[in-house]
C-alpha beads as a LAMMPS data file, in Angstrom:
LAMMPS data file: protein, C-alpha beads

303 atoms
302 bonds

1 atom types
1 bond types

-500.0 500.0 xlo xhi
-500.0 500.0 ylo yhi
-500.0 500.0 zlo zhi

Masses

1 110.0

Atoms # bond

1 1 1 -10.290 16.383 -0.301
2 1 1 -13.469 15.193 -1.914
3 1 1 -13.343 17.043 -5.222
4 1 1 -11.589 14.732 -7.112
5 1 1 -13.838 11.448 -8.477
6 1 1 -12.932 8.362 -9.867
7 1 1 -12.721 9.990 -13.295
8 1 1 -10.083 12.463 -12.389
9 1 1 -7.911 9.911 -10.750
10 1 1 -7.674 7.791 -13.677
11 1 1 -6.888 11.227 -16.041
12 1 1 -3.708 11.732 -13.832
13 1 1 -2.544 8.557 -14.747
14 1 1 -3.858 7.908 -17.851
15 1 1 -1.594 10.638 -18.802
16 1 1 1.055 9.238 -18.097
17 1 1 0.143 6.212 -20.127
18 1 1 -0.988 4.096 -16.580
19 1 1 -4.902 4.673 -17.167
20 1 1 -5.511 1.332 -14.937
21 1 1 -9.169 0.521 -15.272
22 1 1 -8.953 -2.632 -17.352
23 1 1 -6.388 -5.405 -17.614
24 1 1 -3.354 -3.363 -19.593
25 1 1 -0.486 -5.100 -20.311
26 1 1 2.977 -5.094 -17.953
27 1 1 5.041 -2.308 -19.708
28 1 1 9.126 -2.197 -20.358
29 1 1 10.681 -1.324 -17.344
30 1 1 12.261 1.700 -19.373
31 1 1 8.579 2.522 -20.848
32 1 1 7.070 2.994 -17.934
33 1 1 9.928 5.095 -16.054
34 1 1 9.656 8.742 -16.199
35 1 1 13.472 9.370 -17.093
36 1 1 13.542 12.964 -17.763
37 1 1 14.854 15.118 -14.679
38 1 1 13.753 18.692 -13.507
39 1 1 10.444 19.824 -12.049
40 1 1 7.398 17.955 -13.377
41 1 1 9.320 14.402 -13.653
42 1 1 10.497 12.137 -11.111
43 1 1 14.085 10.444 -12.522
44 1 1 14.861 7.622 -9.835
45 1 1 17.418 6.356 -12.098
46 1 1 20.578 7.442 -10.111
47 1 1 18.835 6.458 -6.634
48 1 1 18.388 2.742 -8.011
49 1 1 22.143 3.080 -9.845
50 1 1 23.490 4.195 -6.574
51 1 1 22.428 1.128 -4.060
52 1 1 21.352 -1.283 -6.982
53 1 1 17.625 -3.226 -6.806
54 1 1 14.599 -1.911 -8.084
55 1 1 12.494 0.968 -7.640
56 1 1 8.749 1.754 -7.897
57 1 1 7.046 4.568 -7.553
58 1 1 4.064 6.844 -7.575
59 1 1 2.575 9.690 -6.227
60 1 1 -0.274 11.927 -6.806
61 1 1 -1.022 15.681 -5.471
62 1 1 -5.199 15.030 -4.632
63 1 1 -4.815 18.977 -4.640
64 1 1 -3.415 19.653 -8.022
65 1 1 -3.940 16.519 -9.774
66 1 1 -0.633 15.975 -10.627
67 1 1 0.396 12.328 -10.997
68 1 1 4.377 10.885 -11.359
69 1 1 5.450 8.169 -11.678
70 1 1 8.214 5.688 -11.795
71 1 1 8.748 1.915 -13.317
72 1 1 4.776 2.753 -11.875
73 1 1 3.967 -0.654 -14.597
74 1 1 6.577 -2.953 -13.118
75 1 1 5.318 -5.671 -10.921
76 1 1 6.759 -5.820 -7.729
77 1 1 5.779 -8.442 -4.477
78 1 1 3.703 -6.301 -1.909
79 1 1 4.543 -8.377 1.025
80 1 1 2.341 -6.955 4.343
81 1 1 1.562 -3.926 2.206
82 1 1 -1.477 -6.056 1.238
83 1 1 -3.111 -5.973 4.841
84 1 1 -4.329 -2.180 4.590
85 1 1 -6.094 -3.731 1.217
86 1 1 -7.662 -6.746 3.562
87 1 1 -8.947 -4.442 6.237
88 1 1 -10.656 -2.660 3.773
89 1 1 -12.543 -5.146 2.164
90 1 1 -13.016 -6.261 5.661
91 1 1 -15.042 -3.053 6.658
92 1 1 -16.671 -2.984 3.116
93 1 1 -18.504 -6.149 4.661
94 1 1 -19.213 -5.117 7.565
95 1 1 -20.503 -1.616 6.094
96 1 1 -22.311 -4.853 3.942
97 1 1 -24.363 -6.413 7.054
98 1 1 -21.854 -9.388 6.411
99 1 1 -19.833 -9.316 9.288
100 1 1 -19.514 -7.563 12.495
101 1 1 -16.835 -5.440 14.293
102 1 1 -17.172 -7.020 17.287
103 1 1 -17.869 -10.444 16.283
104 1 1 -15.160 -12.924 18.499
105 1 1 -12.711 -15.391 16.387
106 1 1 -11.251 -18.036 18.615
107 1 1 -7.202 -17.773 18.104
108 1 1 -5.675 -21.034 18.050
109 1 1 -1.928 -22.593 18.553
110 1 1 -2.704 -24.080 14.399
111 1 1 -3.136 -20.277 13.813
112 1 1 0.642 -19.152 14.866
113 1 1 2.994 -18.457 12.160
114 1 1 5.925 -16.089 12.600
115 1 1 5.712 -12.391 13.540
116 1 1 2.267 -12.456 16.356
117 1 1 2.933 -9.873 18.186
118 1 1 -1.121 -9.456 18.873
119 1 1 -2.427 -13.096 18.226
120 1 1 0.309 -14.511 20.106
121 1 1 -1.087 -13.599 23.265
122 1 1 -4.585 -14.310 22.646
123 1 1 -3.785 -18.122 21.774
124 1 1 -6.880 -19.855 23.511
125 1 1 -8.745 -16.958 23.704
126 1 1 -10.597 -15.345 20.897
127 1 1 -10.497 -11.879 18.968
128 1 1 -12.750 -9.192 17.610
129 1 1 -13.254 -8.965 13.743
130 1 1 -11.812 -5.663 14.521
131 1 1 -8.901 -5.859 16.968
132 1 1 -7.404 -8.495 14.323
133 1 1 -8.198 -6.044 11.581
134 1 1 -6.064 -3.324 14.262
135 1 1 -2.969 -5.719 14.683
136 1 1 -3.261 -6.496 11.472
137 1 1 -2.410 -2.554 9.834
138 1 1 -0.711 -1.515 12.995
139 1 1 1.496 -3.938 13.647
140 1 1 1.360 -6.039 10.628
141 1 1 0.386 -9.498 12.799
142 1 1 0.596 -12.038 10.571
143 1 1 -1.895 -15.215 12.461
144 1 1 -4.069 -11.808 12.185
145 1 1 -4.138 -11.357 8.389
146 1 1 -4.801 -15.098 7.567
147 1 1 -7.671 -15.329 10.321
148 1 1 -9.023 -11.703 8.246
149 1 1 -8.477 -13.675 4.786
150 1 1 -10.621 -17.207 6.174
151 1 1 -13.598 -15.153 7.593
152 1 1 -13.744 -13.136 4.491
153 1 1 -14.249 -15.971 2.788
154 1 1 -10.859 -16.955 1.161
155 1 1 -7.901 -15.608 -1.227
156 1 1 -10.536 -15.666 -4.390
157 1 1 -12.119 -12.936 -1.901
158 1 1 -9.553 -10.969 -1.434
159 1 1 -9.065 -11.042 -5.109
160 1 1 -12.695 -10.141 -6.043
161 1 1 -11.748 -7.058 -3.319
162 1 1 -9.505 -5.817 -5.428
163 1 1 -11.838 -6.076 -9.120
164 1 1 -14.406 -4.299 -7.201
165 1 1 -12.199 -1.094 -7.251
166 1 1 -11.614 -1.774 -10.714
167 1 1 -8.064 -2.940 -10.323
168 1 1 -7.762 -5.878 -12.570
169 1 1 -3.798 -6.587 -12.251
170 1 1 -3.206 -7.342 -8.508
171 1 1 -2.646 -10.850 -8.234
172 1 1 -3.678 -12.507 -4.762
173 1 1 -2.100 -16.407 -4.684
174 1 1 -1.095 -17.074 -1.068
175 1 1 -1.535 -16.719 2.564
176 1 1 1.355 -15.479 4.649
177 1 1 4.273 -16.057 5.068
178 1 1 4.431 -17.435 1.310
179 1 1 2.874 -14.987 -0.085
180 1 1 6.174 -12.805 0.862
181 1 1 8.399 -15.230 -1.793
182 1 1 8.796 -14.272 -5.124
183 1 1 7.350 -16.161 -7.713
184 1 1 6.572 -15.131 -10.823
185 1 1 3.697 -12.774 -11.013
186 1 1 2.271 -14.202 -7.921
187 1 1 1.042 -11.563 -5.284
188 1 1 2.128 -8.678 -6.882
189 1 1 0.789 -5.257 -7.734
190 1 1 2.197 -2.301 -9.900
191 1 1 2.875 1.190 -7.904
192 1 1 0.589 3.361 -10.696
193 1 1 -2.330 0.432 -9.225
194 1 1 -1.534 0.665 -5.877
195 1 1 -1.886 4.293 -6.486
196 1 1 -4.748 4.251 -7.703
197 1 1 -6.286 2.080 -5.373
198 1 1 -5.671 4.156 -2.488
199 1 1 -6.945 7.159 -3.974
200 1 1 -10.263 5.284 -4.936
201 1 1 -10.584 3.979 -0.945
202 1 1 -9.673 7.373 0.659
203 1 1 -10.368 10.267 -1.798
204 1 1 -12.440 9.779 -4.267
205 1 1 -16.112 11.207 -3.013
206 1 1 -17.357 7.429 -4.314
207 1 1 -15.075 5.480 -2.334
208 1 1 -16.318 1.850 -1.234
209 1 1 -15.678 3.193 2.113
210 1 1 -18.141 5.217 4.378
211 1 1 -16.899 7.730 6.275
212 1 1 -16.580 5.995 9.734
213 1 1 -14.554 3.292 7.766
214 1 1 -12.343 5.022 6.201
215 1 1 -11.606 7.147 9.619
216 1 1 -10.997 3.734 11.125
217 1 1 -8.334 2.238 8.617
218 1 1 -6.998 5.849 8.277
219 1 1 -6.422 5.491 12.332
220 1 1 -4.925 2.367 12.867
221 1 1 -2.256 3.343 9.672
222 1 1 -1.237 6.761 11.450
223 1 1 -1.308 5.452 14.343
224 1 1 1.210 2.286 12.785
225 1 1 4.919 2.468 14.326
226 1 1 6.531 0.439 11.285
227 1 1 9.010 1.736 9.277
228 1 1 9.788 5.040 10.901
229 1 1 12.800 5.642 8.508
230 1 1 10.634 4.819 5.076
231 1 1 8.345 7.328 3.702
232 1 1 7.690 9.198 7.156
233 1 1 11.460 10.370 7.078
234 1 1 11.494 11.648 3.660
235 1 1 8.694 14.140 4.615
236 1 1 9.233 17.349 5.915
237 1 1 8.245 17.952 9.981
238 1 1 4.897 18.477 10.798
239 1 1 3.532 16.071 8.071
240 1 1 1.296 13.241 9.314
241 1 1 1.773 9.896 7.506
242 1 1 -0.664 7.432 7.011
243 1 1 0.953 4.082 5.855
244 1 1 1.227 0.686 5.349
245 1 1 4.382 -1.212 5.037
246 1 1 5.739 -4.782 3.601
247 1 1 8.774 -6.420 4.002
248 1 1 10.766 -9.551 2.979
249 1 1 13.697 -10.762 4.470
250 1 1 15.659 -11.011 1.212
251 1 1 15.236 -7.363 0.160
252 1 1 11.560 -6.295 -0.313
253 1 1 11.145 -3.040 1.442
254 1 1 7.674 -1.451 0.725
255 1 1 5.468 1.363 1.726
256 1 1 1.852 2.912 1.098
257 1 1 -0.350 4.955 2.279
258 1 1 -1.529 9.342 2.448
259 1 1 0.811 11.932 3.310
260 1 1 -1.126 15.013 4.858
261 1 1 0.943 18.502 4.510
262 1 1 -0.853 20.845 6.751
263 1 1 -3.991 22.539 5.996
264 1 1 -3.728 20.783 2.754
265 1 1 -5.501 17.535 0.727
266 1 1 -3.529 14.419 1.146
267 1 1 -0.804 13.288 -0.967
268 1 1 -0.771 9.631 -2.796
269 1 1 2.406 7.362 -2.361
270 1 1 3.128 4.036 -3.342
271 1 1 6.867 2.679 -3.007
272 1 1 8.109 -0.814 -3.789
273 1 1 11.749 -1.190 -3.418
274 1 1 13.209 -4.669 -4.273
275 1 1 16.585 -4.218 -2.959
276 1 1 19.914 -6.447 -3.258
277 1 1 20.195 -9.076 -0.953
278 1 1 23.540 -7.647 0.426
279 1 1 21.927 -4.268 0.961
280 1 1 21.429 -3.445 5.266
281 1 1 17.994 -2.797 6.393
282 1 1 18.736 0.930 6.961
283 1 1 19.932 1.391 3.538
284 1 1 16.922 0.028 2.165
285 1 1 14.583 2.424 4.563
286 1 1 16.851 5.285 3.029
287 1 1 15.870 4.703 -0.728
288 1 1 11.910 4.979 0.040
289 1 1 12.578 8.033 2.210
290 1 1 15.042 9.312 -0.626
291 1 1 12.542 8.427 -3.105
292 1 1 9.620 10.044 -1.303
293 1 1 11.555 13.348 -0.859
294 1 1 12.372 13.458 -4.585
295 1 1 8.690 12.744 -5.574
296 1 1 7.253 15.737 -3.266
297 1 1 9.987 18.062 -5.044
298 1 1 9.233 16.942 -8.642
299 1 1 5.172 17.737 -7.517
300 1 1 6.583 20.781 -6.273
301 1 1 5.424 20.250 -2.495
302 1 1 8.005 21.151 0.161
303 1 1 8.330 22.637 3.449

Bonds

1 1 1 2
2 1 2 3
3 1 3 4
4 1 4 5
5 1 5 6
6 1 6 7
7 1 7 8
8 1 8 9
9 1 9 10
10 1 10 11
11 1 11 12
12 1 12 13
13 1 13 14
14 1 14 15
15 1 15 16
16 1 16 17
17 1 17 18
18 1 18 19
19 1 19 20
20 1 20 21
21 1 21 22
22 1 22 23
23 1 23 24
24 1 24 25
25 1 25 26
26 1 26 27
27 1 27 28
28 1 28 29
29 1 29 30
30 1 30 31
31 1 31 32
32 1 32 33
33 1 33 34
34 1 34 35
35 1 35 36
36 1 36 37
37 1 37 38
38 1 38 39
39 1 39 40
40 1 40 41
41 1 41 42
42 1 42 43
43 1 43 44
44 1 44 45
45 1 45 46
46 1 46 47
47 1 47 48
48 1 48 49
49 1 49 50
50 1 50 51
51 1 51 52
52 1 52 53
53 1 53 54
54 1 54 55
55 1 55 56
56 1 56 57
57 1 57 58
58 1 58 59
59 1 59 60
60 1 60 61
61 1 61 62
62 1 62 63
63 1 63 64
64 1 64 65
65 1 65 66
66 1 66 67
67 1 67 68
68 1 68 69
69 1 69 70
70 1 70 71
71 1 71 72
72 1 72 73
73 1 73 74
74 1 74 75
75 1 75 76
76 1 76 77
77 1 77 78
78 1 78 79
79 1 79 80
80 1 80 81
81 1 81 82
82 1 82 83
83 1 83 84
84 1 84 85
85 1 85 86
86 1 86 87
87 1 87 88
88 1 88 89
89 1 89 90
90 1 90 91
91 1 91 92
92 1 92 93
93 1 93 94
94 1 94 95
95 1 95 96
96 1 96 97
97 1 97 98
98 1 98 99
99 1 99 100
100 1 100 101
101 1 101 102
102 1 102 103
103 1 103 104
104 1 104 105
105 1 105 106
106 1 106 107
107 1 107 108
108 1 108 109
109 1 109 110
110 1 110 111
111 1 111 112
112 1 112 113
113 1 113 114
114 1 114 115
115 1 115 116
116 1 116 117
117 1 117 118
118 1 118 119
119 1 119 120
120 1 120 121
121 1 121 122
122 1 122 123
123 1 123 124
124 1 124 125
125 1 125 126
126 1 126 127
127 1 127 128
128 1 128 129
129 1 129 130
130 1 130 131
131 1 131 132
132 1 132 133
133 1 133 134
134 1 134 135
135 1 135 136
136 1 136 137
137 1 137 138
138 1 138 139
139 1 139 140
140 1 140 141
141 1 141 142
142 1 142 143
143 1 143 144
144 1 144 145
145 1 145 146
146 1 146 147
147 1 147 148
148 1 148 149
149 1 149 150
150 1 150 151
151 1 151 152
152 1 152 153
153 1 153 154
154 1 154 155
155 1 155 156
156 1 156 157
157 1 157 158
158 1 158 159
159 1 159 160
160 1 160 161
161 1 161 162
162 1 162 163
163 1 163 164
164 1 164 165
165 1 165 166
166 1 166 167
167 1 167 168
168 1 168 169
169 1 169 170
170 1 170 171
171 1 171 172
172 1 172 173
173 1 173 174
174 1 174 175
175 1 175 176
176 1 176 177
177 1 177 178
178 1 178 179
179 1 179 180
180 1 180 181
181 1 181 182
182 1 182 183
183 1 183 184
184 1 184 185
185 1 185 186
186 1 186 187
187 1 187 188
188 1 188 189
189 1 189 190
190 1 190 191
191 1 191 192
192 1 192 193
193 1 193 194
194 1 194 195
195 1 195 196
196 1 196 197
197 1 197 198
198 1 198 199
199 1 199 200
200 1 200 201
201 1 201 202
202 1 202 203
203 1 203 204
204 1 204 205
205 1 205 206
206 1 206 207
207 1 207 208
208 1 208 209
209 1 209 210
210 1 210 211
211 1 211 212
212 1 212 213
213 1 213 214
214 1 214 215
215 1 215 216
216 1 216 217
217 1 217 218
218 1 218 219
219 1 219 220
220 1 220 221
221 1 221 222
222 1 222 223
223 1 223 224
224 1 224 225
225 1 225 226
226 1 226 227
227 1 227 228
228 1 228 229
229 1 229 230
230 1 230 231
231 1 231 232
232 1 232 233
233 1 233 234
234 1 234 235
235 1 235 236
236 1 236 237
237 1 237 238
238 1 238 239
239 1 239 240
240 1 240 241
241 1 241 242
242 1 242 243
243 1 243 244
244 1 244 245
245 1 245 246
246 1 246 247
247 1 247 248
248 1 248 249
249 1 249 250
250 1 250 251
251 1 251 252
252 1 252 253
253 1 253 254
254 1 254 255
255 1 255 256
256 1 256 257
257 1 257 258
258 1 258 259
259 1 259 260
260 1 260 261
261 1 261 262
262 1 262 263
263 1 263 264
264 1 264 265
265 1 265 266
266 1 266 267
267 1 267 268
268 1 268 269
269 1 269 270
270 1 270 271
271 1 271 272
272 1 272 273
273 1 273 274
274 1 274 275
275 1 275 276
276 1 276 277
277 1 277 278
278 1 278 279
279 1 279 280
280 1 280 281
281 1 281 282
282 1 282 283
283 1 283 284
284 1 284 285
285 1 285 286
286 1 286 287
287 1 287 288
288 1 288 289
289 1 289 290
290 1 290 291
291 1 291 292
292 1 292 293
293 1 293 294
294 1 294 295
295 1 295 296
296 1 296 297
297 1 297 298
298 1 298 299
299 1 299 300
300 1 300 301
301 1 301 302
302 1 302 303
């Protein structure tokens, strides 16, 4: 698992023309799709045809090396996707001396915003540093991730988070829930970036992360009950899933994180799906996990 460096990552995707580390240009949609089918490629072209939207995607084999990729240049919104990213800038300042796990935040009725399903009940009351950064990647609270975003000192913050892994496309505009509308190139990300990003945190041997932090995040996003039907169903049984998700109500369906095949180094995924508006929330779950187990064939990983 800790073979592969920073270096490496950014050879798997430099060749496929996604080498990230400075401020490259948004590609063609067409360019940076991989539209060649068979083993080695990953052609999502007759997923997307079939239930219309847009698909993103990218995956790497940590074991092999072996990146894919698709529309993997194409900016798409991340929507709660985003709050694995806070907690770990979180814990890279409290790894820092800069904050404190167990430091209390009063929770207030000006913090409540839709979707509290942890802050909501601590209204008057206060929270740890880290059970908002739990509710936050478990359960995607929302009061949570805006509390996160003030005590880490702002969205230019969160931003300088983000260039401090080298990624210099992410975009971070807004708190929730506007952050979640689409607007422009405001809070987006590419999948080949979000890739990458995730690699650098969890797999690279020098991650930003210590060890206890990255066991921490990599907790809470197992251990997350979202989206059941998104990448976790398009992996074969047995196969622990370590994820984030984002969703918007008018067809954003996304979803991050490590795939672990057993006995074996982790697996990369990124998916962004921007999905019709018509489209059912079930048939949107079904493209990522569709998409997920076409990736692990074309990198030749299955059951």
């Amino acid at each position: 698992m800790d073979s592969l460096d920073r270096r490496s990552i950014l050879t798997g995707f430099g060749a496929l023309g996604l080498g990230l580390s400075g401020c490259a240009r948004q590609t063609e949609p067409a360019r940076s799709a991989q539209t060649s089918a068979g083993p080695g490629t990953l052609d999502l072209a007759a997923l997307e045809a079939r239930h219309g939207g847009r698909l993103g995607f990218a995956v790497r084999d940590t074991a092999t090396g072996q990146a894919l990729v698709w529309r993997g240049d194409d900016r798409f919104v991340y929507c709660s996707t985003f709050k694995m990213y806070l907690a770990a800038a979180t814990l890279m300042r409290v790894q820092e001396g800069q904050e404190r796990l167990d430091r209390a935040i009063p929770v207030t009725a000006a913090d409540m915003i839709n979707h509290a399903p942890v802050t909501g009940a601590a209204v008057g009351g206060t929270m740890t540093i880290e059970a908002l950064m739990k509710g936050t990647v478990e359960v995607s609270d929302n009061p949570a991730a805006n509390i996160l975003i003030r005590e880490l000192g702002g969205l230019a913050e969160m931003q300088a988070f983000y260039r401090s892994l080298g990624d210099m496309r992410t975009r971070v505009d807004r708190l929730e829930p506007e952050m979640n509308r689409l607007d422009g190139d405001k809070d987006t990300i590419t999948p080949a970036q979000s890739a990458l990003n995730i690699e650098t945190l969890f797999v690279a041997p020098n991650s930003p992360l210590v060890q206890s932090s990255r066991q921490r995040l990599l907790g809470w996003m197992l251990a997350s009950p979202t989206g059941p039907e998104r990448i976790k169903a398009g992996v074969p049984a047995g196969w622990r899933v370590a994820h984030k998700t984002g969703t918007g109500g008018y067809g954003p369906t996304n979803d991050i994180g490590l795939i672990y095949p057993p006995s074996a180094p982790p697996v990369v995924v990124a998916a962004y799906f921007h999905a019709t508006e018509t489209s059912t929330e079930a048939q949107r779950d079904a493209v990522i996990a569709d998409a997920t187990r076409m990736a692990l064939t074309a990198i030749g990983l299955t059951a």
